[in-house]
C-alpha positions as CSV (number, residue, x, y, z in Angstrom):
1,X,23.3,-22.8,15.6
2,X,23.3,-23.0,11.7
3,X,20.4,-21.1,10.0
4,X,19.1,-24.4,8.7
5,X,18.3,-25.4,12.6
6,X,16.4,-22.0,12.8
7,X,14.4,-23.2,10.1
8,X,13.8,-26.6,10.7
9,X,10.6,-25.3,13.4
10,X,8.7,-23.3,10.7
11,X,6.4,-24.7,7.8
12,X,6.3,-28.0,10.1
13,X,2.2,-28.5,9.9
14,X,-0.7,-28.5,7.3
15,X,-3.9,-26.8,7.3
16,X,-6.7,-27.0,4.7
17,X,-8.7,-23.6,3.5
18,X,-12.2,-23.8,3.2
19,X,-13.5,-20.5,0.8
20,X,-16.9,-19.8,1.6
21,X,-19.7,-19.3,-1.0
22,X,-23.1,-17.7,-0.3
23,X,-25.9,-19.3,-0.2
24,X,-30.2,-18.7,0.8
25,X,-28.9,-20.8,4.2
26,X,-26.3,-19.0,4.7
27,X,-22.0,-20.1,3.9
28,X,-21.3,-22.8,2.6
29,X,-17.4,-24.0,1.8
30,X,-16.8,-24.3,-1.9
31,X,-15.4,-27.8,-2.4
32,X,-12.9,-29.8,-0.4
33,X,-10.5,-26.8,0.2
34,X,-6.9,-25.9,-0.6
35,X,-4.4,-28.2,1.2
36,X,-1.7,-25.4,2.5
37,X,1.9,-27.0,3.9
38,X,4.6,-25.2,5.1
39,X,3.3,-23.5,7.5
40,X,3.4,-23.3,11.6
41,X,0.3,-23.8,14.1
42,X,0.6,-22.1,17.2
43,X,-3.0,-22.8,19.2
44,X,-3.1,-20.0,21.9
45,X,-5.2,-17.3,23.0
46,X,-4.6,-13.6,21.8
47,X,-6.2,-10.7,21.6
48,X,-6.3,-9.4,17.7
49,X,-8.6,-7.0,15.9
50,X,-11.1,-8.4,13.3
51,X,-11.7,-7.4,9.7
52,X,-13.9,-4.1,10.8
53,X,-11.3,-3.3,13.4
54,X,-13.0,-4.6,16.6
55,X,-11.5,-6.3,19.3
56,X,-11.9,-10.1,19.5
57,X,-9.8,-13.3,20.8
58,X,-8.4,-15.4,18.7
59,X,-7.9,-18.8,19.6
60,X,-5.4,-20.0,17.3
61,X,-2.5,-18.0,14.7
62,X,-1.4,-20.0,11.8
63,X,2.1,-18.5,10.2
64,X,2.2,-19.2,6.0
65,X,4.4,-17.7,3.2
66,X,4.0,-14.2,2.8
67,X,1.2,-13.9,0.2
68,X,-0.7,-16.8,0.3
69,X,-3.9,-16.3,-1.5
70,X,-7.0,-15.4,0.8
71,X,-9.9,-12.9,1.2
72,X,-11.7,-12.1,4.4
73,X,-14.6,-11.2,2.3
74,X,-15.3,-14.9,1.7
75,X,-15.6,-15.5,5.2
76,X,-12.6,-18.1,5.1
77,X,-12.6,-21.0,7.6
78,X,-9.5,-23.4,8.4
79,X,-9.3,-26.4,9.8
80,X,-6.3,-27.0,12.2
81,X,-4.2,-30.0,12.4
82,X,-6.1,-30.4,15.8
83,X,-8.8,-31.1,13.5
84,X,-10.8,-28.1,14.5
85,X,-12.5,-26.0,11.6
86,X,-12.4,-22.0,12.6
87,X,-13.3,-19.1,10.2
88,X,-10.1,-16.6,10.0
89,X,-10.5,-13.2,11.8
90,X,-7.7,-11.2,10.7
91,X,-4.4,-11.2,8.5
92,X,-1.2,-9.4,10.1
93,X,2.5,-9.4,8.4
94,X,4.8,-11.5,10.7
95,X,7.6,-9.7,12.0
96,X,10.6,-12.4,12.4
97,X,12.8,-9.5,13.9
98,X,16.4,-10.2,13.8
99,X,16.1,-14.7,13.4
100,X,16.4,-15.0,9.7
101,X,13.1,-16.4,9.1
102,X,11.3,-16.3,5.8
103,X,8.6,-13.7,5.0
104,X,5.4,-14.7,6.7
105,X,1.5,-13.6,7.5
106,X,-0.4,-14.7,10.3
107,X,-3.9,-15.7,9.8
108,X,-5.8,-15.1,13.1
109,X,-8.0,-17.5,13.5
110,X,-11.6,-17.7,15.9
């Protein structure tokens, strides 16, 4: 198998990125949010640790180019290509292992 057929499964869906700004009622997302392509959806359950280091289940990972602009501190939310809109949980550094896949993160979402 060429590299180029390794490739071909990642950066196959879109998401959008909703940054939060606060308001008296509470979050609110700042515009229309950022259109993000290239990346790959994988809508399963897994237990992760959130931002303060407690344990939680995320419901969804989303794989993007490594460094990809976004701060937990905004209280972030994606929505899927599902259609479902989830705040992010936690960032980790994928590790492709020995597949010669590109750099990656993987936002974890709620």
């Amino acid at each position: 198998m060429s590299t180029r057929g390794i490739l071909a499964i990642y950066g196959v869906h879109e998401v959008t990125l909703h940054r939060m700004r606060r308001t008296p009622y509470g979050p609110k997302p700042d515009g229309d949010g950022t259109r993000i392509t290239g990346v790959f959806v994988s809508e399963t359950q897994k237990l992760v640790h959130d931002k303060t280091g407690a344990e939680t289940v995320s419901t969804a990972q989303v794989a993007v180019p490594h460094g990809t602009p976004i701060n937990l501190d905004e209280e972030p939310t994606v929505t899927l290509p599902s259609g479902r809109t989830s705040r992010v949980l936690s960032i980790s550094r994928g590790d492709p292992g020995p597949l010669p896949l590109p750099a990656h993160d993987v936002w974890n979402i709620e």
